[in-house]
N, C-alpha and C positions, 0 to 999 in steps of 0.2 A: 446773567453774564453770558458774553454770546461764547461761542466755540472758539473762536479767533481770538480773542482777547484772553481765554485761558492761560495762566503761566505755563510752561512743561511740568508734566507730572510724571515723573516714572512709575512704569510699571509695577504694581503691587504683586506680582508675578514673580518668586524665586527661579533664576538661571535651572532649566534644566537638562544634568548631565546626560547624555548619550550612554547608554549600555557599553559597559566595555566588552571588549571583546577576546573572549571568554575562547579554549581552547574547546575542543569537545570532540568527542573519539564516535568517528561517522562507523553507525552499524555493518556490520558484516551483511554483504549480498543474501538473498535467499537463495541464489543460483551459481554455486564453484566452478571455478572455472574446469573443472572435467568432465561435469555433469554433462549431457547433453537433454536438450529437450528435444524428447521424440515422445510422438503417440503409444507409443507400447512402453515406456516407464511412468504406469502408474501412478507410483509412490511418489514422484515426483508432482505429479499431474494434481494428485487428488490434494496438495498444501495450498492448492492456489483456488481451490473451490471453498464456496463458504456451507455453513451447518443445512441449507435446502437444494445444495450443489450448484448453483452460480457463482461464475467465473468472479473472482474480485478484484479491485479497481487498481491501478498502480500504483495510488497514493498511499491504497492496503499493503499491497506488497513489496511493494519499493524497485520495482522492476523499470528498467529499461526500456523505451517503448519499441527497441525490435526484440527484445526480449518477450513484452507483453503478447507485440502479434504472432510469435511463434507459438509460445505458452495456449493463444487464443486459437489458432489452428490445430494445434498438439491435440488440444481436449475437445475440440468439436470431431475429430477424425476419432477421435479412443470411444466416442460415443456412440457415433455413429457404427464401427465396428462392434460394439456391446460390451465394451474393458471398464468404461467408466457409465456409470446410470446417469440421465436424465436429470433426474429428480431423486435426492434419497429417502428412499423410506426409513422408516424409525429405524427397525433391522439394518438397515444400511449403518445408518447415522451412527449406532452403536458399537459399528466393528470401524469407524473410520476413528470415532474416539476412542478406540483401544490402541487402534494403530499410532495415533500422532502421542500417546502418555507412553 
């Protein structure tokens, strides 16, 4: 039987519904609005570093991307100064996880 000559067949395929759309309570910023980012708040600084001290991504943080590049200037200058380390060593790692619990 050729192709053309076929009767209509429908689709053996159940209609499928779309996702309703669904309410959802969008997370709170990581960054309040008094905070400022600056190179000498630390404490601030060091949430946006990960466990070997590199900066993390915005899709981690949820940040803003002029937000990002402050954040990313803020910690390169706290470094360079000697406020925030390079690289954490163990020592390190373990007084930042005291600090964030």
């Amino acid at each position: 039987m050729d192709k053309s000559e076929r009767p209509f067949v429908k689709s053996t395929r159940p209609f499928r519904k779309r996702k309703s759309k669904r309410s959802f309570r969008r997370p709170l910023p990581p960054i309040k609005s008094g905070e400022r980012i600056d190179y000498t708040n630390t404490e601030l600084l060091a949430r946006f570093l990960s466990k070997q001290g590199k900066i993390l991504s915005r899709r981690v943080t949820r940040l803003t991307l002029k937000q990002q590049r402050k954040i990313t200037i803020a910690i390169k200058r706290a470094r360079i100064v000697a406020l925030l380390p390079f690289i954490f060593t163990q020592k390190q790692l373990e007084i930042k996880m005291a600090l964030d619990h």
